[in-house]
Backbone bond lengths (Angstrom), bond angles and torsions (degrees), N, CA, C in turn:
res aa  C-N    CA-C-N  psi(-1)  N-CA   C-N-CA  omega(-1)  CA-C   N-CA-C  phi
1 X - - - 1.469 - - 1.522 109.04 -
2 X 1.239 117.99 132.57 1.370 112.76 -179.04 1.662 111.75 -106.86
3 X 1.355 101.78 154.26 1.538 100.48 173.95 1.410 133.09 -69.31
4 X 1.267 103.33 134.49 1.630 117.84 168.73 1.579 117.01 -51.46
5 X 1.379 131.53 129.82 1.294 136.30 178.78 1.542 100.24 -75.42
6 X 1.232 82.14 136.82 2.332 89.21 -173.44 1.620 101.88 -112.51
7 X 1.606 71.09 91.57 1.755 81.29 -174.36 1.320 139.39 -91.88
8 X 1.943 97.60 -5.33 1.289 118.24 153.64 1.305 130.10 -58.66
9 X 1.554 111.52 -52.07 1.393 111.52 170.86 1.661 113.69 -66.24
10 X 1.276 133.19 -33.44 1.407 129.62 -165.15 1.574 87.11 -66.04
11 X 1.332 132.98 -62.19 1.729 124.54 -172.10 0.670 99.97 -41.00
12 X 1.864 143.64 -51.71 0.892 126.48 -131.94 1.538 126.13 -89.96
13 X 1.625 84.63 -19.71 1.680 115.63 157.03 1.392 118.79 -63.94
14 X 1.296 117.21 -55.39 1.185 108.39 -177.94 1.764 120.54 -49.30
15 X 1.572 90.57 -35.44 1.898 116.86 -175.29 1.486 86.70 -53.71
16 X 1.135 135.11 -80.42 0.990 132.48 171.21 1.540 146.49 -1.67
17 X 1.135 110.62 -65.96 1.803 137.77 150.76 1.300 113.67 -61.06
18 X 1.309 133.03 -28.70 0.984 113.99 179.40 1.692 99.99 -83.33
19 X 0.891 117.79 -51.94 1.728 129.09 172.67 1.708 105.25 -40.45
20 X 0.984 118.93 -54.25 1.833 111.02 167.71 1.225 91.00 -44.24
21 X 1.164 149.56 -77.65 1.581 148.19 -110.03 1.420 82.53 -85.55
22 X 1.491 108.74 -80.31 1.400 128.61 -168.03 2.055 111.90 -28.33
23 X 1.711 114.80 -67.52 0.765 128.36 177.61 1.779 121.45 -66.94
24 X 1.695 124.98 -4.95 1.258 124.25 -168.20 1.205 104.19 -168.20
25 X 1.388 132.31 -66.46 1.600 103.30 178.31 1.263 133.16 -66.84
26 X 1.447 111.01 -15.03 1.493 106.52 174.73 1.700 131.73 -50.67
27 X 1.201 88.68 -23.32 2.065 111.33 171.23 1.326 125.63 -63.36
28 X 1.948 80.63 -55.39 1.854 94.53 -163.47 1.470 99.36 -97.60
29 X 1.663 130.99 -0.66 1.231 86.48 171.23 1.921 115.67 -109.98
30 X 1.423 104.93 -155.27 1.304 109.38 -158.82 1.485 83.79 -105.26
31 X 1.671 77.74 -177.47 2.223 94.43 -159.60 2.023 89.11 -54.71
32 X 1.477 103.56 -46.47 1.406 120.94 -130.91 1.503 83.00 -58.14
33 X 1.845 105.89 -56.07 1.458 94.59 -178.13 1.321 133.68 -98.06
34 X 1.126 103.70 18.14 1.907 119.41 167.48 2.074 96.80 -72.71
35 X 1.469 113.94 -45.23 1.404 99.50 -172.76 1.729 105.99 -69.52
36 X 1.476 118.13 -48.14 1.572 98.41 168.94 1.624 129.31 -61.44
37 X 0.992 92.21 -24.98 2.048 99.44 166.50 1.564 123.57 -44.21
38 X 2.017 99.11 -64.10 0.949 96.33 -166.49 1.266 99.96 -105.30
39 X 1.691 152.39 -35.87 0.647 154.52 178.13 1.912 121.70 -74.44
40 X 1.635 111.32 2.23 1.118 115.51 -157.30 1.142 89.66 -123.03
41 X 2.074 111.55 -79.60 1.310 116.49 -164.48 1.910 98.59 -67.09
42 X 1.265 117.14 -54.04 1.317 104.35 171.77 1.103 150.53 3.26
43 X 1.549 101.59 -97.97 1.277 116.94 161.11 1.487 120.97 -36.68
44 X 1.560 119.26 -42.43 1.655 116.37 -146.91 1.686 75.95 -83.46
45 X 1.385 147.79 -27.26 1.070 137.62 -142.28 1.464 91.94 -91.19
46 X 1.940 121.86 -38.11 1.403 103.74 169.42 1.558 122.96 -48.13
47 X 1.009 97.46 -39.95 1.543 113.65 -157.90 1.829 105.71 -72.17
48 X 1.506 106.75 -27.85 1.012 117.04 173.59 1.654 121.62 -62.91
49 X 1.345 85.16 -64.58 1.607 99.75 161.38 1.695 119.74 -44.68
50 X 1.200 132.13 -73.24 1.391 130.76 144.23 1.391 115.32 5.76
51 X 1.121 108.70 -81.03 1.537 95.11 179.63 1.728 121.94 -101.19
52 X 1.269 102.95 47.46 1.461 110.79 152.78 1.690 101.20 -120.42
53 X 0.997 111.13 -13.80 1.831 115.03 -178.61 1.714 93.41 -69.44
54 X 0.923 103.49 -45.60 1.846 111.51 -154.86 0.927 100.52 -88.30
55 X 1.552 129.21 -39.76 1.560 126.04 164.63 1.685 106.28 -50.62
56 X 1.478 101.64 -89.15 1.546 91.85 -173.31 2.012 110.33 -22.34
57 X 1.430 123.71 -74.36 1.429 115.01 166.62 1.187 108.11 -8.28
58 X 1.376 126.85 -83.58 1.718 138.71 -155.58 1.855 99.71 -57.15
59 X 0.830 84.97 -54.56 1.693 90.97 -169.96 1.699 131.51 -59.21
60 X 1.560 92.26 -6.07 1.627 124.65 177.30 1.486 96.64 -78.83
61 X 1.361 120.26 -23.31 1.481 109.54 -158.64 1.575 92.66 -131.62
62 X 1.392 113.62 37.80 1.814 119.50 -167.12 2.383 76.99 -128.99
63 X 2.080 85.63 89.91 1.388 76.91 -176.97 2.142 84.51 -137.86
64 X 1.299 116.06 95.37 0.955 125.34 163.40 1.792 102.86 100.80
65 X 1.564 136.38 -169.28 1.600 110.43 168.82 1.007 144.71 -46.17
66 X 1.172 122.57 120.00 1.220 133.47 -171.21 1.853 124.06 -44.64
67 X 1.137 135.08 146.78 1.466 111.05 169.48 1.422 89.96 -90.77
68 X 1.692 89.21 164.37 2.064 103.83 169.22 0.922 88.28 -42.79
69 X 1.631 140.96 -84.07 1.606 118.97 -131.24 1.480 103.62 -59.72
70 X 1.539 115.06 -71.72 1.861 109.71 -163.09 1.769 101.76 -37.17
71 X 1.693 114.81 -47.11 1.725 108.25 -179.63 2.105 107.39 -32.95
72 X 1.534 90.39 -61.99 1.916 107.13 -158.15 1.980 82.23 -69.26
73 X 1.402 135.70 -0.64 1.367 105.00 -179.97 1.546 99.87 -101.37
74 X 0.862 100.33 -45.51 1.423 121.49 173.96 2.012 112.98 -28.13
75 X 0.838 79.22 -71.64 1.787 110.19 175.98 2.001 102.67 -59.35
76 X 0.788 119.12 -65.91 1.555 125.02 150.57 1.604 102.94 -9.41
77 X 1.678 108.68 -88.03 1.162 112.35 -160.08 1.220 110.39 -72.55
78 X 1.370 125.00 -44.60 1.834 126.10 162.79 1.673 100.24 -16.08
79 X 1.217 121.09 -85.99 1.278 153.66 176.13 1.469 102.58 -17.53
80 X 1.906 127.67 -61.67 1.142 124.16 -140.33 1.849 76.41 -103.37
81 X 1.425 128.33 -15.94 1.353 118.58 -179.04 1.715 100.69 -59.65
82 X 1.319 99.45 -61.34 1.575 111.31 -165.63 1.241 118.42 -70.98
83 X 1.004 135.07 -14.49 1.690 158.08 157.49 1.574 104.15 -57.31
84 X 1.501 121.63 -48.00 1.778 110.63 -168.33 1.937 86.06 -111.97
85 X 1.309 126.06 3.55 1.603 103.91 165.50 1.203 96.88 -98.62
86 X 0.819 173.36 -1.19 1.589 166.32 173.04 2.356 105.88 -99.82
87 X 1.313 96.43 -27.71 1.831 102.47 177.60 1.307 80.08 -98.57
88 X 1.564 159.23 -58.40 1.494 116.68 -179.82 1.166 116.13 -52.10
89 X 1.099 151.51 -42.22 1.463 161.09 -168.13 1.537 89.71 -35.51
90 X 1.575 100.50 -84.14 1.750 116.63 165.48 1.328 113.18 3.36
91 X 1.581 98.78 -76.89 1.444 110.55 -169.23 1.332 139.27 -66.66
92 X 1.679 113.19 -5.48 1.439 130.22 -161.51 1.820 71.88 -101.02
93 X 1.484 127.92 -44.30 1.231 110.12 178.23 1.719 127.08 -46.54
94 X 1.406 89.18 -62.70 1.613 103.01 174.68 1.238 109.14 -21.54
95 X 1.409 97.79 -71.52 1.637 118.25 -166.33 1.607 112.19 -53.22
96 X 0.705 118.94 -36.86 1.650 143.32 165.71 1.550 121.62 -39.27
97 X 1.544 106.77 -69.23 1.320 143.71 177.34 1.674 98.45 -67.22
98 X 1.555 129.32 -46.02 1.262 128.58 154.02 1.616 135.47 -21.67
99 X 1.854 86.49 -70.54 0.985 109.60 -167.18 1.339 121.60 -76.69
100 X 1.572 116.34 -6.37 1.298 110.80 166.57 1.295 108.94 -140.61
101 X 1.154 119.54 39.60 1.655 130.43 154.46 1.951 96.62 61.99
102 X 1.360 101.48 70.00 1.827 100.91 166.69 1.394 88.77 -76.49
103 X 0.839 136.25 -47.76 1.516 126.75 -136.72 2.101 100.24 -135.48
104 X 1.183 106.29 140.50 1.328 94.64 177.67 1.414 115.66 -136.40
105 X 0.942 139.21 128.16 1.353 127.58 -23.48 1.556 100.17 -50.06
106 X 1.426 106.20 132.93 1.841 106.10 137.02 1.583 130.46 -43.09
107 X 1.316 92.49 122.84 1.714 72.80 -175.16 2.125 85.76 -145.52
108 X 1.554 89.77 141.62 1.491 101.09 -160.33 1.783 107.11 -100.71
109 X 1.038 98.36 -6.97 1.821 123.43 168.48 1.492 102.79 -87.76
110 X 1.065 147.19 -25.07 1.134 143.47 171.79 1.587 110.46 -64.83
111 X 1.576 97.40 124.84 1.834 97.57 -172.30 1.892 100.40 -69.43
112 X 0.813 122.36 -37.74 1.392 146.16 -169.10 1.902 104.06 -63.23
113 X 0.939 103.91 -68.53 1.649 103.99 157.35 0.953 141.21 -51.52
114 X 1.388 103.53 -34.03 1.614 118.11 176.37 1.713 118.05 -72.57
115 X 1.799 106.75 -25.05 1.353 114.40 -173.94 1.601 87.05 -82.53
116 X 1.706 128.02 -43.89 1.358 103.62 -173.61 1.495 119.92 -54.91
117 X 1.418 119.59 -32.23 1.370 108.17 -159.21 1.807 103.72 -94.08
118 X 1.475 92.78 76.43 1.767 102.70 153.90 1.523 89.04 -132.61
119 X 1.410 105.15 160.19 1.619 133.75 -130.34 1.468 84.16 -90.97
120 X 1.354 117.30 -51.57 1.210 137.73 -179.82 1.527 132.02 -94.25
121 X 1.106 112.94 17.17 1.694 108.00 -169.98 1.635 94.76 -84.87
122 X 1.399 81.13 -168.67 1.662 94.93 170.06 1.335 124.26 -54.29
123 X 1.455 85.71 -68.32 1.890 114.29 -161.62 1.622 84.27 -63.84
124 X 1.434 132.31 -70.10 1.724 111.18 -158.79 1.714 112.49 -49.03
125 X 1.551 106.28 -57.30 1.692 105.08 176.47 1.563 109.79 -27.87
126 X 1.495 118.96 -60.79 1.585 116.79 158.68 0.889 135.76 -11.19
127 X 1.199 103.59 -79.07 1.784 116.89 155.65 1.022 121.99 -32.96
128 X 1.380 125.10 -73.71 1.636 116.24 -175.39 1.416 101.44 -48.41
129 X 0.964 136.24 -53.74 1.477 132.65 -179.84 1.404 123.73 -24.81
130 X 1.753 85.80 -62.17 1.888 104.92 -175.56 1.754 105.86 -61.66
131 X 1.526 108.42 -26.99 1.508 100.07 177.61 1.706 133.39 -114.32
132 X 1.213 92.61 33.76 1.403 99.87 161.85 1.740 93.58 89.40
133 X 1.354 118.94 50.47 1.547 117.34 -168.45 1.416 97.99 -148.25
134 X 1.031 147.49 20.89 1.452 169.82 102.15 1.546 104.18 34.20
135 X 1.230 111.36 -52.83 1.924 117.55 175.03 1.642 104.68 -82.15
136 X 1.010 111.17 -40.65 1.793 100.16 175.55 1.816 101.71 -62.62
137 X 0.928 109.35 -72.16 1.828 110.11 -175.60 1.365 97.69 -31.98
138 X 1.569 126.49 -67.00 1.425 107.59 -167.19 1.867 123.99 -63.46
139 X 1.536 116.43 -31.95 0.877 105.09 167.41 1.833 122.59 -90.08
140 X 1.494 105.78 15.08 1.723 90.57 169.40 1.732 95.93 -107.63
141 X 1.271 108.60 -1.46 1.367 107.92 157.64 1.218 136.91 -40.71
142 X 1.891 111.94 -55.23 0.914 99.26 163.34 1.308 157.33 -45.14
143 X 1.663 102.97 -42.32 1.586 102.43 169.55 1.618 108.00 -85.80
144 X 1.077 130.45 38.53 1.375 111.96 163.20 1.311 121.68 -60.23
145 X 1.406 124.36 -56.11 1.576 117.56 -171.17 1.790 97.40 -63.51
146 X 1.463 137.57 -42.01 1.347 92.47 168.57 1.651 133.08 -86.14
147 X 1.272 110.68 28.34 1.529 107.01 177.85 1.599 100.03 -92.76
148 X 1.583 117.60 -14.83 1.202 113.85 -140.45 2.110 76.63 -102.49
149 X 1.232 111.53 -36.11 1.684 103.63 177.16 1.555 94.36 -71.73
150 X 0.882 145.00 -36.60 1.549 133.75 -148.93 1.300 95.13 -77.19
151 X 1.598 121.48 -55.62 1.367 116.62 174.48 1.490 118.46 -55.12
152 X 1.429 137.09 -12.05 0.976 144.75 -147.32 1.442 110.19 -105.56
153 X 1.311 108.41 -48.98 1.332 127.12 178.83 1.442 99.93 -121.75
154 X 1.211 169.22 -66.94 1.068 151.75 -127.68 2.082 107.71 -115.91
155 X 0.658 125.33 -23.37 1.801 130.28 172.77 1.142 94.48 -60.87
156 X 1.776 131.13 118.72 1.135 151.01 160.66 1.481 103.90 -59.38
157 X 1.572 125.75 -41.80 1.570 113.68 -174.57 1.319 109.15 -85.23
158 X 1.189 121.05 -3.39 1.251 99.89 176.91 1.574 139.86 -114.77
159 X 1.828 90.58 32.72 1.323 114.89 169.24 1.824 116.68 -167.93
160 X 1.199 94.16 167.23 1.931 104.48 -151.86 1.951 89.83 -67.89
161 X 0.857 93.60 -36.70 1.902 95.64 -168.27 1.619 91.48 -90.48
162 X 1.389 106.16 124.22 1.589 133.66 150.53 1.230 120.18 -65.29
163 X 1.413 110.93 133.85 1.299 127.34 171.52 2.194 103.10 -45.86
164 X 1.169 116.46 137.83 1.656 132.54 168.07 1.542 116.87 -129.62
165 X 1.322 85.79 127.87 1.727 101.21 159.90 1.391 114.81 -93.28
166 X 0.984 112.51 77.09 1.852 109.60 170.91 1.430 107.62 -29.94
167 X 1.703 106.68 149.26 1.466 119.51 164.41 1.647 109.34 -64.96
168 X 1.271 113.44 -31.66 1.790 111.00 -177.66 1.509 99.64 -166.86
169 X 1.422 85.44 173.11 1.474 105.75 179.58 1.261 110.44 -124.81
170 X 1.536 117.52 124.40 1.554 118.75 -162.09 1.591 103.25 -98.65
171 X 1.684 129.68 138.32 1.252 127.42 150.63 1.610 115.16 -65.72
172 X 1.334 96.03 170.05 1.799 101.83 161.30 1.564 107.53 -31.23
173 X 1.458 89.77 -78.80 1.796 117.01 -171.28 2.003 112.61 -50.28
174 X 1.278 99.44 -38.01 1.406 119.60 153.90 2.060 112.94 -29.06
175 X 1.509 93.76 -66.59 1.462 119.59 176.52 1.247 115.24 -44.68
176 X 1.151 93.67 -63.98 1.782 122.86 -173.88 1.790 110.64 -36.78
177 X 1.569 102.77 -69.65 0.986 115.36 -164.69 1.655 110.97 -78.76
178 X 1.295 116.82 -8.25 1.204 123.36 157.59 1.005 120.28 -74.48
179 X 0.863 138.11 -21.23 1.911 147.56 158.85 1.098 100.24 -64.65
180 X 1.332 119.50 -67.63 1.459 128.82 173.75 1.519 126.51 -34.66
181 X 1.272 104.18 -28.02 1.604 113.25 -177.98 1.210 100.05 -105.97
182 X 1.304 125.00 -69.22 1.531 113.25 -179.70 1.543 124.40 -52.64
183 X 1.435 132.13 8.86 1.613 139.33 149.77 1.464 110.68 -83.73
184 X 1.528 114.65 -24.54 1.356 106.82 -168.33 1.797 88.34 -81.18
185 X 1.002 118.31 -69.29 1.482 138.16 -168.65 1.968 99.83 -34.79
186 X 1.702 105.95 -41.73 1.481 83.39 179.55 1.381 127.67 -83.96
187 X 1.629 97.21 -20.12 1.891 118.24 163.32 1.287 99.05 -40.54
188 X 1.502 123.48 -83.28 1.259 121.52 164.51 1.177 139.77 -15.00
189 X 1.234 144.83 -50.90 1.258 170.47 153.99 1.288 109.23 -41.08
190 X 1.679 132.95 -63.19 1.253 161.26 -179.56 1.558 88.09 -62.67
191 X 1.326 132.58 -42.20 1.725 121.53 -179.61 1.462 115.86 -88.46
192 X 1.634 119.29 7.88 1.317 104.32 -178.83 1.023 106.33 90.20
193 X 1.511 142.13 0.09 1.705 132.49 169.73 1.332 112.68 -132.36
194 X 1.678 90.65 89.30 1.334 142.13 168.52 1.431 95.47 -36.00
195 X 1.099 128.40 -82.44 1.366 145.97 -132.95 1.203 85.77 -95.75
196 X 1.167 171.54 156.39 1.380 172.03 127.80 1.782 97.92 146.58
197 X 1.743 106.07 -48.22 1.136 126.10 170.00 1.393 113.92 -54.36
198 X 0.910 135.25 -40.97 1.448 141.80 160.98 1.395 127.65 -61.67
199 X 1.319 98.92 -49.78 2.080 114.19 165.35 1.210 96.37 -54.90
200 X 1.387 148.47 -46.82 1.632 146.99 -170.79 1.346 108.99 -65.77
201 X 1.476 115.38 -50.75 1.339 120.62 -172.58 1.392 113.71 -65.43
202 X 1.734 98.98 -45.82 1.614 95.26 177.68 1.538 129.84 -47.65
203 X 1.195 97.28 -46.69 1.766 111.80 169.82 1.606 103.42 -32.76
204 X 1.051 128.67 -45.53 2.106 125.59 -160.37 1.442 95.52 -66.47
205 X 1.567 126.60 -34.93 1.410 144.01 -163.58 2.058 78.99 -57.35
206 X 1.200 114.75 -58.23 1.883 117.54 -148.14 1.473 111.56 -65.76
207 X 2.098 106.32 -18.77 1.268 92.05 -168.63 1.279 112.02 -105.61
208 X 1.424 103.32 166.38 1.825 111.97 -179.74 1.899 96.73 120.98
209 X 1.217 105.78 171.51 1.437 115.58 -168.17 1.652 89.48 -134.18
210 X 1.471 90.61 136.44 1.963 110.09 170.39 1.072 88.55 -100.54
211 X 1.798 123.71 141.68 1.016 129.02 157.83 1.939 116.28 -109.36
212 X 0.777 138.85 19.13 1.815 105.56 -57.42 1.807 102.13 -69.69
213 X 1.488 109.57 155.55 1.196 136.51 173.56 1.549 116.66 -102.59
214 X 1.218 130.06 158.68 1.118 123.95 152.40 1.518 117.79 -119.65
215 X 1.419 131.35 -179.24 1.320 120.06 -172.73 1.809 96.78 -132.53
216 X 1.394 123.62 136.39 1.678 129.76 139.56 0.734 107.18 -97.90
217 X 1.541 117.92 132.86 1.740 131.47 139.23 1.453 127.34 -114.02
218 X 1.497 87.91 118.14 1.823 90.46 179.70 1.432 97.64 -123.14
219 X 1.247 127.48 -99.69 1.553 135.86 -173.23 1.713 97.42 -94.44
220 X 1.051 95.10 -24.69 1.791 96.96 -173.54 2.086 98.42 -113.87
221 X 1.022 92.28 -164.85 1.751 117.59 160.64 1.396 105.77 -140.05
222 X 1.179 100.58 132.78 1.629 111.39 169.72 1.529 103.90 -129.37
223 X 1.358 123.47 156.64 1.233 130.56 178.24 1.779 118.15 -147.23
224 X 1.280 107.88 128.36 1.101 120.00 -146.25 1.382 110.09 -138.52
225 X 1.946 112.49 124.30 1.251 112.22 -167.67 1.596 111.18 -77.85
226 X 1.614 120.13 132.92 1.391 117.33 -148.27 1.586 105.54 -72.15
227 X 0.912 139.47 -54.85 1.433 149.54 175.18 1.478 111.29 -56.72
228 X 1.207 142.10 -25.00 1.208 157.60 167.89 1.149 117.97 -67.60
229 X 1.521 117.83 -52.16 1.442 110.60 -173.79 1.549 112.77 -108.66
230 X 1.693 120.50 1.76 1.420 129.84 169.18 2.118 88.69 -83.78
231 X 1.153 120.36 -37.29 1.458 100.11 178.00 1.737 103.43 -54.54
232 X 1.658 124.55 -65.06 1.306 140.66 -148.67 1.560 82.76 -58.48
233 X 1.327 137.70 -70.53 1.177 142.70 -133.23 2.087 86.12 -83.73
234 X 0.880 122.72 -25.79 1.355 111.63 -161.86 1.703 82.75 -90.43
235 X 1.081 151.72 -85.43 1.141 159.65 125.54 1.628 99.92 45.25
236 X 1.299 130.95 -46.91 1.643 137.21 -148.74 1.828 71.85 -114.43
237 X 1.122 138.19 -52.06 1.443 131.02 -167.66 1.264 112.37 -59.00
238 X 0.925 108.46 -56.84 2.107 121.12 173.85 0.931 100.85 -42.71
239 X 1.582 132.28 -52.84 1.693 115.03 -176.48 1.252 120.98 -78.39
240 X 1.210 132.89 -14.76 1.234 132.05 147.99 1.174 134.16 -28.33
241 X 1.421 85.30 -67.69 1.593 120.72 -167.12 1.672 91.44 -70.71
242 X 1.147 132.07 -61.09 1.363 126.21 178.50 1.676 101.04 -58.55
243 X 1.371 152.63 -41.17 1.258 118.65 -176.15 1.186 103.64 -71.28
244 X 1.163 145.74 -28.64 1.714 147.44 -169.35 1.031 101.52 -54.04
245 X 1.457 120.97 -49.08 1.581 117.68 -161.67 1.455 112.25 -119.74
246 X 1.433 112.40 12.95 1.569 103.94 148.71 1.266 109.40 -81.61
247 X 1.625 101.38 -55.43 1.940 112.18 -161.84 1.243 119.95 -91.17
248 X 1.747 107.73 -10.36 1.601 116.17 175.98 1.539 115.70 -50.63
249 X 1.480 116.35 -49.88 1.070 117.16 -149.22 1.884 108.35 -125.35
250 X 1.116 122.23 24.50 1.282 140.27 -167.23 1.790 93.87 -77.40
């Protein structure tokens, strides 16, 4: 049985963050990181939201193989989720690196700057250090080892192969009988009965089980139950995202 996407609590997070911003950083912070705030973390958080609304939707009707389309929509939104949670990440940096002058001028064209401002690398944790930010580093510490898989396997930009939702998931026996059908279907075919030939083939379309899953491929394959690990990973983001913008900008 796979898990249900908890899509009450993810709004409710988002409701949340936006209400920090709205109610307190909008004051205290500076231009540099008011434009990744609101124009950065913002936005990606609509967009985020968006396609966990439409997922949960889609996934109501993810009841045995998938057709191509729900598979190619599916995979879409996987994609555009993990694409703006990993570029907010970015942006709580930016804003960060802004707000207390790492770099002077900031400059976002700089290849060199651009590698500092991940939330989690080396060189930024540094930073907070060097500037009197000592409690953010230790508590975005914690999730380092999973920021460091998420980027690894799950960040759509930061590799040639896209995240997939397969139409199904085949057993052995799954296998089997797909062999099994697609010999009958070309026997068929090869005798002139087209149409019978087609009723055979159609059958391979029914087998396999949606759970639904999604798939990474980088050096490995990993596979990952979809509602399960958009809770874990959204879940590990919020606290982030909440130390950034309690202790980011104090």
């Amino acid at each position: 049985m796979s898990t249900s996407l908890d899509n009450d609590q993810i709004l409710l997070d988002y409701h949340s963050v936006r209400l920090k911003y709205l109610l307190d950083l909008c004051r205290k912070a500076c231009a540099g990181a008011q434009k990744h705030l609101q124009r950065g973390l913002l936005v990606r958080i609509n967009m985020m939201q968006e396609s966990v609304v439409e997922l949960c939707e889609e996934l109501d009707s993810a009841d045995g193989p998938l057709s191509s389309h729900l598979a190619s929509r599916l995979t879409l939104l996987i994609n555009a989720f993990y694409q703006h949670l990993a570029g907010s990440l970015n942006n709580l940096a930016w804003a960060i690196i802004y707000q207390h002058g790492f770099r002077d001028p900031v400059n976002e064209d700089c290849p060199s700057q651009r590698k500092l401002a991940q939330l989690l690398g080396p060189k930024f944790l540094n930073e907070l250090s060097q500037n009197g930010l000592n409690e953010v580093k230790v508590e975005l510490m914690a999730k380092r080892n999973w920021y460091k898989e998420m980027k690894e396997f799950r960040d759509p930009a930061a590799h040639r192969i896209p995240l997939l939702v397969p139409q199904s998931i085949l057993s052995k026996e799954d296998i089997d009988e797909e062999k099994h059908l697609d010999s009958n279907a070309a026997e068929l075919f090869s005798k002139g009965n087209y149409s019978e030939g087609m009723s055979t083939s159609r059958q391979i379309n029914k087998l396999g089980k949606q759970l639904p899953w999604f798939a990474s491929e980088t050096t490995s394959l990993q596979m990952y139950d979809l509602a399960g690990r958009i809770n874990l990973d959204h879940f590990n983001w919020h606290i982030l995202a909440s130390v950034s913008l309690s202790h980011g900008f104090s």
